[in-house]
C-alpha positions as CSV (number, residue, x, y, z in Angstrom):
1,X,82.7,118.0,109.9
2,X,84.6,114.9,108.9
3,X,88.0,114.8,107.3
4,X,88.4,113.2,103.8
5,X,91.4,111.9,102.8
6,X,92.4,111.4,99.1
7,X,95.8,109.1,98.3
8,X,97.3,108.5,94.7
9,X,99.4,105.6,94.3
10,X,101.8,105.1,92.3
11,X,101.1,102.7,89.5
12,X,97.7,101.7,91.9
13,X,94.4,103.0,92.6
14,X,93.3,106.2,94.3
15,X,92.1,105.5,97.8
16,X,89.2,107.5,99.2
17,X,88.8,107.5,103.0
18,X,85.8,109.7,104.5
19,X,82.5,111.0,103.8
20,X,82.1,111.2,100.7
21,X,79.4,110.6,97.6
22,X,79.7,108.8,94.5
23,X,77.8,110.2,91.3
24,X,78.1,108.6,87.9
25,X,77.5,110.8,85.0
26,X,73.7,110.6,84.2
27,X,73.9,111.9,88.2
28,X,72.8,109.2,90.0
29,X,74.5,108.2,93.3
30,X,76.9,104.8,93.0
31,X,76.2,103.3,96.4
32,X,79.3,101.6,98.6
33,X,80.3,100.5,101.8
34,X,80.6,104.0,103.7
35,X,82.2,102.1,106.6
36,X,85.5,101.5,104.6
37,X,88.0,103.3,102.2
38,X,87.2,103.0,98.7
39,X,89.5,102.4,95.8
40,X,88.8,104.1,92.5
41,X,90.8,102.4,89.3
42,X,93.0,104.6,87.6
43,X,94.2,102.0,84.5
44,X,90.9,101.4,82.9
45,X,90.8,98.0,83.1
46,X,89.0,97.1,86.3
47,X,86.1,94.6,86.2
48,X,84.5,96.8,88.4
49,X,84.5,100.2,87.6
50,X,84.5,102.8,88.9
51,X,86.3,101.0,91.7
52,X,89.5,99.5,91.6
53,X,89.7,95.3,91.6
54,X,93.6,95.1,91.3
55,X,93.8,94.4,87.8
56,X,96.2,97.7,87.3
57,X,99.2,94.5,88.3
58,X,98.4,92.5,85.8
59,X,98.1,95.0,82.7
60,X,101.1,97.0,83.8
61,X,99.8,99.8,84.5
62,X,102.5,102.6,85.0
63,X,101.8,105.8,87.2
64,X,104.0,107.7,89.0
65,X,102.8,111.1,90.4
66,X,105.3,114.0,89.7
67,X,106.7,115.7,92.6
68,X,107.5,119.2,92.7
C-alpha cells in the first residue's frame, strides 16, 4: 500500500503527499492532480480553498506547531 505523508508548516500550509482522497462536506470528492503533493490552506484566506494559494504571507498568518 502506498505511504502518505502529512507536513504542517509553520505559519504555511499543510502539505499532503500520497494517495489520498478529498471529500468536501456535502460528501462529494474534490478532484486534484494525484501526481503531485497538495497544499491545504490553514489561514482561511486562500482564493482557492480548500487548497493553499500562498496568501497565508501576505495576511500574516502566524502558526507555529507546539513541540513536546
Amino acid at each position: 500500500m502506498p505511504e502518505v505523508k502529512v507536513t504542517v508548516f509553520d505559519n504555511g500550509p499543510i502539505e499532503v503527499a500520497g494517495p489520498v482522497t478529498l471529500i468536501n462536506e456535502n460528501g462529494e470528492e474534490i478532484p486534484y492532480d494525484t501526481s503531485e503533493p497538495i497544499y491545504l490552506c490553514r489561514c482561511g484566506q486562500s482564493g482557492d480553498k480548500p487548497f493553499c494559494d500562498g496568501t497565508h504571507s501576505e495576511c500574516d498568518f502566524q502558526s507555529v506547531l507546539t513541540r513536546q
